[in-house]
N, C-alpha and C positions, 0 to 999 in steps of 0.2 A: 275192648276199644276197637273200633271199625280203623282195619286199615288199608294199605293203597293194595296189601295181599289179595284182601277178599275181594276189593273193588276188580281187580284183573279177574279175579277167578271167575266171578260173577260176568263179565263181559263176554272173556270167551265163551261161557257157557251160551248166552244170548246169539255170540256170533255164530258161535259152530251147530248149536242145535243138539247136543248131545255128549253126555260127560267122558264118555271114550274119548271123543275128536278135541273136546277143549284141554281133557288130560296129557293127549298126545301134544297137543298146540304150546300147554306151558311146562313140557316136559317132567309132568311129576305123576303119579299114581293116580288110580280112578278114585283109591279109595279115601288118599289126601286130597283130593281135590271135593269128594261127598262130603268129607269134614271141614275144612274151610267155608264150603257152601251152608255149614249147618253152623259153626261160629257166626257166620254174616246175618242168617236168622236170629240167631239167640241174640246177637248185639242189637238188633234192630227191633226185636220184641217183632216180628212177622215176618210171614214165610215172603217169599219172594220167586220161588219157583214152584211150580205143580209140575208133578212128574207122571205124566201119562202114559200109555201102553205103548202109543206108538211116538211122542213128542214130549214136548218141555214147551210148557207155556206160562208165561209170565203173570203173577198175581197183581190187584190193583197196588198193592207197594211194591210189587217187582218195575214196573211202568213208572211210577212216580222216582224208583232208585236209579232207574237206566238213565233220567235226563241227566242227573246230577253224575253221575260216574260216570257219562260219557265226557262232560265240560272238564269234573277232576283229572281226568287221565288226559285230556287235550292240553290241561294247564300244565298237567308234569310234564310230558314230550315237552311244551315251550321250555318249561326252563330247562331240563336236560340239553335239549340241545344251542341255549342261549348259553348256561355252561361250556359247554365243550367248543363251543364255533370262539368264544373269547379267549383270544390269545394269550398267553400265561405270562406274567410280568418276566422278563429277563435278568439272567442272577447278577448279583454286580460283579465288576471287575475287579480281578483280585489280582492290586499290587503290589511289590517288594519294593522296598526302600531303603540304600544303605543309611545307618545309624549315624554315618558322619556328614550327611545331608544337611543341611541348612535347616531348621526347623519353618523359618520363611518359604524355604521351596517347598516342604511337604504342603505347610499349611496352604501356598499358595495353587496347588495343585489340586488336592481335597477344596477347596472355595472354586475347583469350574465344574464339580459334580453333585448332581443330590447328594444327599446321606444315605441315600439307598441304592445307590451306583455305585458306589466303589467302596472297598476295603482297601486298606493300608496294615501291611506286616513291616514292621521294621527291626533288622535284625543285620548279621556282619556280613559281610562277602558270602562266604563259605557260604554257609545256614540257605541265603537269599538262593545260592546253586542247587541246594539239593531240592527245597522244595519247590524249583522250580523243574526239576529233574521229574521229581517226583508228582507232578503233576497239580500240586500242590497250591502253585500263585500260576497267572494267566504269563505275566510280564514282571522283570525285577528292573528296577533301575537303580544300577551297580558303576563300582567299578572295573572298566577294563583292562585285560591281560595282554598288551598288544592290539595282534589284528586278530578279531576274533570274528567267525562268520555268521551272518546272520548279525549283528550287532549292530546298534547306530550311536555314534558318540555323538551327545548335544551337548556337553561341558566342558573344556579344559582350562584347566588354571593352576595358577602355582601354589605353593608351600610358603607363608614367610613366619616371622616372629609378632605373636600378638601381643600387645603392648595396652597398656591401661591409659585412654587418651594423654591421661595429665602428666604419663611419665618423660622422663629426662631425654630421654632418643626420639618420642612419638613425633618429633620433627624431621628425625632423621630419614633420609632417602638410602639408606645403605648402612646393615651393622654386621659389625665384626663379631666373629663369635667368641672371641677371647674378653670382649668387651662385657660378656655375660655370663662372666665365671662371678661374679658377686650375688648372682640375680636369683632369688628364689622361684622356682618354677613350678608350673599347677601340668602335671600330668594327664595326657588324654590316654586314653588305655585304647579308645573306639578310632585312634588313628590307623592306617591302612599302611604306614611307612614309621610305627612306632621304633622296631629293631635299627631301620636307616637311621633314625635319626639318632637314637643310645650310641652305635658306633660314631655319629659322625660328631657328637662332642668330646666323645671319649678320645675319638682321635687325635681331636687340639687341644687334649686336656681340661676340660671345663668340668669341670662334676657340681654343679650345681644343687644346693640344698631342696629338698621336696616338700612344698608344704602340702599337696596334695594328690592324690592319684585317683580318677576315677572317670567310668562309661559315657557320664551325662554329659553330653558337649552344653548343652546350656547351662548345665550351672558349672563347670570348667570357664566359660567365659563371664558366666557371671563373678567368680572370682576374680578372674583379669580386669575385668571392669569397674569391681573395686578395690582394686588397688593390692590385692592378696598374692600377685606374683604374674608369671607372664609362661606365655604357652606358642609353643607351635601349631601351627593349622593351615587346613587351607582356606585361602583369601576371604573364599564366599563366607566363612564363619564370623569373619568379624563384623561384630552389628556395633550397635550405641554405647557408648563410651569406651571402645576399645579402639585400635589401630594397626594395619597390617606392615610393618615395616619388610621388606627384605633382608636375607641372611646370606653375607656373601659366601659361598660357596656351596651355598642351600638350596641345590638348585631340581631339587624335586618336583614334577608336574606329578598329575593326575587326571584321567578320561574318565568322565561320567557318559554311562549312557545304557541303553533301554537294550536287554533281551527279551526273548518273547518266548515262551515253550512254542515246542512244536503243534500246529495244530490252531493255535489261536491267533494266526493272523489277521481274516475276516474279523474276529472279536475287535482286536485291535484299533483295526481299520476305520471299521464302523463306530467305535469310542470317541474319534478323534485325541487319544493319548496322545499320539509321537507331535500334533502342532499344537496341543497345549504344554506339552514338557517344554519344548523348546521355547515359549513367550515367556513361560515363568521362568526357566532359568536362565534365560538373557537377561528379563527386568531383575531378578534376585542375586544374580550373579556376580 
């Protein structure tokens, strides 16, 4: 099969005028390059060069194969270099997202980017650190430990009791927590203040019955929502059919907000992340 090998070999030959200079030119042997020159005959069923005493002159199909190998190898440089001059798509941005996120803010976050823009890992505090240590995710948006530097908080919010709209308090402006020693409760495992909160009934005595424990914050509220028991969270969590009341003396905040590995700040920048986080989690918030 004729290929773009022998076409090259063939050319230099024509260019250079002699199988030393073309062998030197595409840096391979004299004696590879007499056999290539004798595959491109055999392929073609005719000679293409005469090899004189003193020259190399072209047969009447060496002349008919020069016009065409010269157009083929002009059309390969075009695309070679049409390849290479087109700038290579850009990876997408790879973010972190803590798991006790709102599924409204992720989703609404993911809806300001292609699908081919961004990745989303969701995983716990910790996990979201290392691999962003590790070079791992571009940006986490976590929660904060204080003042931490380099960090930007775009969320604060409180902690209350999520209540199932139809229940008997979900009017209430302010509950006691002795009030909720009857109350079966649905366990979030993916809370960030799970330990504060075990002491802080245990401290007024409440031990309350467990109908459930587990990761998923949406289906933890979807329990709450229908009617299967009630949970602590924070605010941004309660969606459709639940309700956030307050818990007096429950007075835990929380800071969301965006780190960046070192190194990818321009990436950042240039994404526009930090003024779309902040529109979604205002409107979701």
């Amino acid at each position: 099969m004729l290929s773009r090998r022998h076409l090259r070999q063939f050319l230099a030959l024509v260019d250079t005028g002699s199988f030393t200079a073309a062998a030197n030119q595409l840096h391979v042997s004299q004696p590879t390059l007499s056999a290539g020159i004798a595959e491109l005959e055999r392929e073609l069923g005719a000679a293409v060069i005469l090899r004189e005493r003193r020259a190399l002159r072209l047969t009447e199909a060496g002349n008919r194969l020069l016009v065409h190998a010269r157009s083929i190898e002009r059309e390969f440089g075009l695309a070679e270099r049409g390849v290479l001059a087109a700038p290579s798509p850009a990876p997408p941005l790879r973010l972190g997202v803590i798991a006790s996120l709102s599924t409204r803010m992720v989703a609404g976050v993911a809806a300001r980017f292609a699908p081919s823009r961004l990745t989303l890992t969701e995983a716990p505090d910790a996990d979201l650190r290392r691999r962003l240590a590790e070079h791992r995710l571009d940006a986490v948006l976590t929660t904060l430990h204080g003042a931490e530097a380099g960090a930007e908080a775009l969320l604060e919010e409180g902690y209350a009791m999520v209540l199932p709209a139809a229940h008997r308090f979900a009017a209430r402006e302010m509950l006691l927590p002795e009030e909720l020693a009857g109350e079966t409760m649905i366990a979030r495992r993916s809370c960030e203040i799970l330990a504060e909160t075990s002491r802080f009934f245990t401290a007024r005595g409440v031990r309350p019955h467990f109908a459930f424990r587990g990761a998923n914050d949406d289906r933890c509220l979807a329990l709450v929502a229908a009617g299967a028991g009630v949970t602590t969270a924070p605010v941004s969590l309660a969606g459709e059919g639940t309700v956030a009341v307050p818990l007096q003396g429950y007075d835990y905040r929380r800071r969301i907000g965006l780190i960046v590995a070192g190194g990818q700040e321009d990436l950042i920048a240039a994404s526009g992340l930090r003024s779309i986080l902040r529109e979604v989690l205002a409107a979701a918030g």
